[in-house]
N, C-alpha and C positions, 0 to 999 in steps of 0.2 A: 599439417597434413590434411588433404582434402579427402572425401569420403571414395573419391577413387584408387586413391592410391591404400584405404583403412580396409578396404574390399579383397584388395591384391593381399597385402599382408594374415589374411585370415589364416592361410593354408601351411603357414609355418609353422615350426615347432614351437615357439615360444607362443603362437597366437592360439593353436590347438591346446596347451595346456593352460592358456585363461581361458578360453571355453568352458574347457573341464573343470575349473574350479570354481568359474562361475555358474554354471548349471546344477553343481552337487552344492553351493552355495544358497540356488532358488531352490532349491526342493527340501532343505534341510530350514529353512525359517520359514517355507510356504508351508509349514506341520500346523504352525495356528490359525493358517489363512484357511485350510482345508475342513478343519473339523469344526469351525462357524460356518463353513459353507454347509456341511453336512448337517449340523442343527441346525440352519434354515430351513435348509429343503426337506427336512423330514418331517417339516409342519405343513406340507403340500401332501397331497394325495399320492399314492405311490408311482399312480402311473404319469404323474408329472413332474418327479422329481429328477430324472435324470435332464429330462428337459431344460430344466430351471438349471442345472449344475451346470451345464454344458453351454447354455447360452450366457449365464451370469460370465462362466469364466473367461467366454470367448472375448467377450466385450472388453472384460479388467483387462485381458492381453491387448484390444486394443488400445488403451488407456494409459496399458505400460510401455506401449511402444513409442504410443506418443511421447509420453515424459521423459524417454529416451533421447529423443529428438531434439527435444527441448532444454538440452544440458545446461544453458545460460537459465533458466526461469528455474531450476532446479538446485542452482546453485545460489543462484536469487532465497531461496526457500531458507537458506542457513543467515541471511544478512538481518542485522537488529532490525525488528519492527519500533519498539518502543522500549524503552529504560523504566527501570524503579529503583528508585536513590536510594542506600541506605540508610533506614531509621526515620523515613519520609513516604506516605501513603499516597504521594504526586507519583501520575503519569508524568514518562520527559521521551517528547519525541525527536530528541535530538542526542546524541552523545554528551553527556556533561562532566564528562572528563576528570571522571572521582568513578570510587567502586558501587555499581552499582550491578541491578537483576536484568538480564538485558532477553528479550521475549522474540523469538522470530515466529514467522508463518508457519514453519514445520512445529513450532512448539504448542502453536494455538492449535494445529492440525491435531497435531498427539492429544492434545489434553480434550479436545472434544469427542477423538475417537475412542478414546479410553472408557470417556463417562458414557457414551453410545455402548460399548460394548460392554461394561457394566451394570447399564441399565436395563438390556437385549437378555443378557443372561443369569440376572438377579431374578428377571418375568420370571424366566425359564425354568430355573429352582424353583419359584414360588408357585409356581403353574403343577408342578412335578411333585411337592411338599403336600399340596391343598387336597391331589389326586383327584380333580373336578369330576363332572361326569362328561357321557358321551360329545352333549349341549355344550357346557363351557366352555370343552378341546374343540368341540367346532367354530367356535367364535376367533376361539385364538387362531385357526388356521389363517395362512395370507395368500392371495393370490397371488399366481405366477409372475408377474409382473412387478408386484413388491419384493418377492424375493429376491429375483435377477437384480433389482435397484439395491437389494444390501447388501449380495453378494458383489457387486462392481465396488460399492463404496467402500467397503471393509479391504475388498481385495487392493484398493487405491492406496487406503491407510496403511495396510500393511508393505505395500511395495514400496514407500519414501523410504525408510533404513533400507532395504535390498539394495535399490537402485544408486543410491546415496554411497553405498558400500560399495557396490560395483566402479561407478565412477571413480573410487578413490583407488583401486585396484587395476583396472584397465582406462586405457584414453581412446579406445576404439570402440567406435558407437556398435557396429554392425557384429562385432562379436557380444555386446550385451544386448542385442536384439536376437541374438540365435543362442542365448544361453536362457533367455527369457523364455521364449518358445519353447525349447526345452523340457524346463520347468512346469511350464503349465501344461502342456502337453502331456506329462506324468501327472499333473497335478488332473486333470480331465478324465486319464483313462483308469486310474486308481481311486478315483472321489466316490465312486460307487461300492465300494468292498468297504469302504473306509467308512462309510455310511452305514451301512449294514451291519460292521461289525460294533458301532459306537451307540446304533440302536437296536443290536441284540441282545445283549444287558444293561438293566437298571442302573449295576455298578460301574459299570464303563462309559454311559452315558451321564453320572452323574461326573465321573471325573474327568469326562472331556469340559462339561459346562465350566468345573473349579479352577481347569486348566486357562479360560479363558477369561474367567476371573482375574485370576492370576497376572497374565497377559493385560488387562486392562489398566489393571496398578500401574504396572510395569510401563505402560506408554503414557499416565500420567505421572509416573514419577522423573521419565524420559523431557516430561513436555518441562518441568523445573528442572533439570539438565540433572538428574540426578540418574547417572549411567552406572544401569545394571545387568550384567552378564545375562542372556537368555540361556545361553549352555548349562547353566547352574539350576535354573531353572527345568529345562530339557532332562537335566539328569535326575533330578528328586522325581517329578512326574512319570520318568521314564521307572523309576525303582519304583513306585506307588502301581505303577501299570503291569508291572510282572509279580507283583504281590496280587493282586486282583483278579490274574490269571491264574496262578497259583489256586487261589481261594474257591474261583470258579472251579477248576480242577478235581478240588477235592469237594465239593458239595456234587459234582457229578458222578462222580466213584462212590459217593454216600448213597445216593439216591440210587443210582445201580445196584448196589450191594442188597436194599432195601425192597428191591423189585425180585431178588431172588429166591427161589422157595428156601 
């Protein structure tokens, strides 16, 4: 089917309802992509950080459209790079035709993003643990243009399972091109509140970091093919996040109680 005829076909009820499932799709695993975007940018000055959100994200959208485009290089992404023989510490760059550990791109991709994201928000806790002073939190600030560059790369790593996923779901490019848009489009106009509310408590901020912790395991343990549920994941964090408001709740009704004669 050529991209003429994938254009035509949008407007149908079967194509409207992969839309929809792929747009509630990117916004529902764009939850981790959002709030690293929002710990970046809240190490920017305030009046620059919408800035930084809005440009990083636009760019990753270019990035992801690309890779859309590009479905053969993407499917490339899942073919063995190299083998590991069992019970043998040899690279084999060739299939050798016994059980072996077999490595592709997208794996080397995860396990690198992983330990970047690991190592981005271990700082973060330890920067937050230490409670430097004014000095130190200024060193640690990054310029705008550092941000936008980890905000595009994260946002890159995090889109291969989306897109990977989408592909496997839909074979119509230009509906996973308007369900990406979508996505980020919500993921742009919401990344501001989402920010605000992750750096209005200590305890919210520290569970977005854990969150991403978490998250970074999770795409090294991905990158050794050892597949684990994010929903399972989504759910604990998601019950740890309504305890927290909870908690908040009640220290603010203490403290009020506390203010009255």
């Amino acid at each position: 089917m050529n991209l003429a005829q994938q254009f035509q076909e949008i407007f149908t009820v079967a194509s409207l309802v992969s839309l929809l499932t792929l747009s509630v799709l990117e916004i529902v695993l764009g939850i981790d992509n959002i709030i690293f975007v929002s710990i970046v940018a809240g190490k920017l000055p305030r009046v620059q950080q919408r800035r930084a959100r809005t440009i990083g994200l636009l760019l990753a959208l270019v990035m992801r459209i690309v890779l859309l485009c590009g479905i053969a290089f993407l499917a490339h992404l899942r073919a063995p790079l190299f083998y590991i023989i069992n019970n043998s510490p040899y690279l084999v760059f060739s299939d050798p035709g016994q059980t072996v550990f077999a490595f592709t791109i997208r794996d080397l991709v995860l396990f690198a993003g992983g330990i970047f994201l690991l190592y981005k928000t271990t700082l973060e806790i330890h920067n937050k643990m230490v409670g430097g002073s004014d000095e130190v939190m200024s060193k640690a600030k990054l310029t705008v243009n550092a941000a936008i560059m980890q905000i595009v790369l994260i946002d890159i790593l995090f889109s291969f399972d989306t897109i990977l996923t989408a592909i496997g779901l839909v074979n119509n490019v230009p509906i996973m091109i308007l369900a990406v848009i979508i996505g980020m489009i919500i993921m742009i106009a919401f990344s501001g509140k989402v920010s605000d509310f992750i750096h209005s408590s200590p305890g919210i901020n520290m569970l977005a970091l854990v969150f991403l912790i978490i998250i970074g395991m999770l795409l090294i343990l991905q990158s050794f093919h050892q597949e684990i549920q994010k929903e399972y994941v989504y759910f604990v964090m998601g019950f740890v996040f309504v305890v927290e408001l909870v908690n908040m709740r009640l220290k603010k009704n203490k403290s009020g109680d506390k203010e009255k004669p």
